[in-house]
N, C-alpha and C positions, 0 to 999 in steps of 0.2 A: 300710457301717457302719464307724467308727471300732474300731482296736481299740488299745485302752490299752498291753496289753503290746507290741506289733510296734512301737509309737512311740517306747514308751521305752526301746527296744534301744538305740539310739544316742540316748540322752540329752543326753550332754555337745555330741556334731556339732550337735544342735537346739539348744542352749542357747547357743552360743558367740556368735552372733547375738543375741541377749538382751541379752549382756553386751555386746557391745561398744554397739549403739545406748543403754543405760542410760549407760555411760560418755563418751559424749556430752553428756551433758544431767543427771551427777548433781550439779554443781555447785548446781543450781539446788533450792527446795525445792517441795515441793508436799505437801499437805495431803488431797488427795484425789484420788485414780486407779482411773482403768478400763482393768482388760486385755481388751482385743475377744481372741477366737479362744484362746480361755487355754488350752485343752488340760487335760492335765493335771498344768498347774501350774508348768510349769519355768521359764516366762518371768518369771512372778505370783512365782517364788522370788527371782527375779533383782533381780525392785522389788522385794520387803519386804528383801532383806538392806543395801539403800541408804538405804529410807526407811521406816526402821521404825518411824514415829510415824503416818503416813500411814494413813488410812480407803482399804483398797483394795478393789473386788469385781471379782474374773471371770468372765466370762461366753462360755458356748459352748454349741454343739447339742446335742455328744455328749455325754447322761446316764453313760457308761461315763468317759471322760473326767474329768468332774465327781466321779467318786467317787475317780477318784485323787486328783486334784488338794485334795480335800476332806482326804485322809489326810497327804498334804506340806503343807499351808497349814492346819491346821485355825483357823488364827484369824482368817480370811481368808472376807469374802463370795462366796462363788460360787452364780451366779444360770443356768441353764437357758434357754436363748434363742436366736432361731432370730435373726440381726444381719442376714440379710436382709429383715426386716422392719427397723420403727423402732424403736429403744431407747433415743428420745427422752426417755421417761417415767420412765428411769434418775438423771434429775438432769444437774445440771452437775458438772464435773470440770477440778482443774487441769492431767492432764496423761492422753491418751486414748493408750495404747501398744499396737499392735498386732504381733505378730509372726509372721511366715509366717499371718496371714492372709486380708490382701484379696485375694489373686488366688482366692479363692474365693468371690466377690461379683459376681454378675454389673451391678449396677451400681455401680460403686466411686468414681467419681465424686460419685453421691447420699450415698454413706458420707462421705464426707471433710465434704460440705461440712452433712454432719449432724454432725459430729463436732465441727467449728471454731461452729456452735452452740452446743453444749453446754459449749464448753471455757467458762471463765474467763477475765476479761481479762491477757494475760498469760500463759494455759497455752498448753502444747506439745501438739501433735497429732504421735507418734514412731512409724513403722511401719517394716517390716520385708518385703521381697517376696524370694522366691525366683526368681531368672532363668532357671527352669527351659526356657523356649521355647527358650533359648541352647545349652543343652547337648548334648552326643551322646545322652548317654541317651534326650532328652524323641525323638530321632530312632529309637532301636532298639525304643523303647514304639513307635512309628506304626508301624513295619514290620510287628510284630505284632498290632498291630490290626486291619491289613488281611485276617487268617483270619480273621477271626470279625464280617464286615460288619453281617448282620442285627442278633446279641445287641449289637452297640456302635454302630447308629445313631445320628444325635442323639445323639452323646457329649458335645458340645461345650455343650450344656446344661446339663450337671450340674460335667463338667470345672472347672479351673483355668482361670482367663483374666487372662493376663499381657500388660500395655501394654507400651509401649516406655519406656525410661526419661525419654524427650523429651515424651510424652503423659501422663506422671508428674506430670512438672515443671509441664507446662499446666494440671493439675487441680489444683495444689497454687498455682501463682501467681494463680488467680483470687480465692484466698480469704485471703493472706496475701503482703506482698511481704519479709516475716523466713523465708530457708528455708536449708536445709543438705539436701545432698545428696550420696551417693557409693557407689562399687559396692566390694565385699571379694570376692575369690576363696577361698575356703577349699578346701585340699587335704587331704583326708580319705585317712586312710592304709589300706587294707581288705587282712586278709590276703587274699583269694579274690574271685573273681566272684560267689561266691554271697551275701558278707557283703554288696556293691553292691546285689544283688537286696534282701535284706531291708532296708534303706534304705529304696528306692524302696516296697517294700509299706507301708510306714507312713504313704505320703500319697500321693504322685504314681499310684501305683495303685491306690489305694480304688476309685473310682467304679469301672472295669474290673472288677475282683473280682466286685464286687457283682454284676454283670451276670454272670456265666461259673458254670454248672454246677462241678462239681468235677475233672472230666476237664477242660474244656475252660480251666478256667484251670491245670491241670498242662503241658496243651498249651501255654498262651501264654505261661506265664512260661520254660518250655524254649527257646521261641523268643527272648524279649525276653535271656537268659542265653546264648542263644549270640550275639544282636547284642550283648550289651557286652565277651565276651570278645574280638572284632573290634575296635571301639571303642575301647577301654579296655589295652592289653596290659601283661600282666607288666613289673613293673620288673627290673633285674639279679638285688636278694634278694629277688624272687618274689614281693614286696608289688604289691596294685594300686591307682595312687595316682587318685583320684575328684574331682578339681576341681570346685566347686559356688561360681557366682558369686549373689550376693544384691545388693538395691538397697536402701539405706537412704532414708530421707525423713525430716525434720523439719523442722514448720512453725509458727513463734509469732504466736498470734492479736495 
């Protein structure tokens, strides 16, 4: 389960990605947008403060979610919806912006070229991936997954599934040959290993949670908190700096 407040601990780290992919493409105008995976709300803040004449609605799973997002944007559609199915029925749209959410799509491929669909002649298809596989962290989570085999079976089903950024490009050149693409390192400055840990709960460890008793996820975040202070070490003034690389995509039908 999603949980709204642990997401929006670090608000701004989530958002800064937002802003930068909208500043890409805010030259252009568009009239009518869909946020896939909108959360709640911070990316969907990011388009209305550019295009604020624009018909936008957002759409995501988590009903908890939705209710923030409904309090930050209340003039703003948000629609309940599971984008692993089709949400073809949504209409067309000139510009389909996603953020940090297709590597939660286990066919993502089907999403894009459902998306360049629906776009408009002319609309941008704009996402947003986290290159989580890349990181140390996505390495000190597996270490600790390994105590607890049975409850985290078949994790890989429910999980994040991140391509490569070449198999990106491959999904996105079959259906557009207008593309732009590029990676941002963002160094996120954390006083502690613990503010790292709460990070990480906000997404990359949902699914794990959900699965782990209350002890046993006390157990495995002890674990995953002792592999990032290995990882990750002290800077000189004690700050610990969190490197998070992202892969941007944009493709005009």
């Amino acid at each position: 389960m999603w949980n709204a407040t642990m997401y929006n601990c670090y608000g701004q780290e989530r958002m800064q990605p937002s802003i930068d992919l909208v500043n890409q493409i805010r030259e252009k105008n568009f009239e009518t947008i869909l946020d896939v995976g909108c959360g709640t709300g911070i990316s969907t803040a990011t388009i209305a403060a550019v295009w604020k004449n624009a018909d936008i609605t957002g759409v995501d799973f988590s009903s908890e979610m939705l209710v923030e997002a409904q309090k930050l944007l209340p003039e703003v559609s948000f629609i309940q919806r599971d984008c692993r199915e089709s949400i073809a029925d949504l209409g067309s749209f000139d510009l389909i912006f996603s953020n940090a959410f297709l590597q939660w799509l286990p066919q993502q491929d089907e999403f894009m070229q459902q998306s360049f669909a629906m776009l408009t002649k002319g609309g941008v298809f704009a996402v947003q991936i986290p290159l989580f596989n890349e990181m140390p962290a996505n390495q000190c989570i597996k270490e600790a997954e390994a105590l607890f085999p049975k409850q985290l079976v078949n994790l890989a089903a429910e999980n994040y599934l991140v391509h490569s950024s070449s198999e990106y490009y491959n999904m996105l050149a079959k259906l557009t040959g207008n593309i732009s693409m590029w990676v941002t390192e963002y160094y996120h400055e954390m006083a502690s290993h613990e503010q790292v840990l709460d990070f990480l709960k906000g997404a990359p460890l949902r699914v794990q949670l959900d699965r782990l008793d209350k002890q046993e996820q006390t157990q495995f975040l002890q674990e995953i908190s002792k592999n990032l202070r290995q990882a990750y070490p002290c800077q000189e003034n004690g700050q610990v700096l969190f490197p998070f690389r992202r892969l941007f995509l944009v493709g005009v039908k």
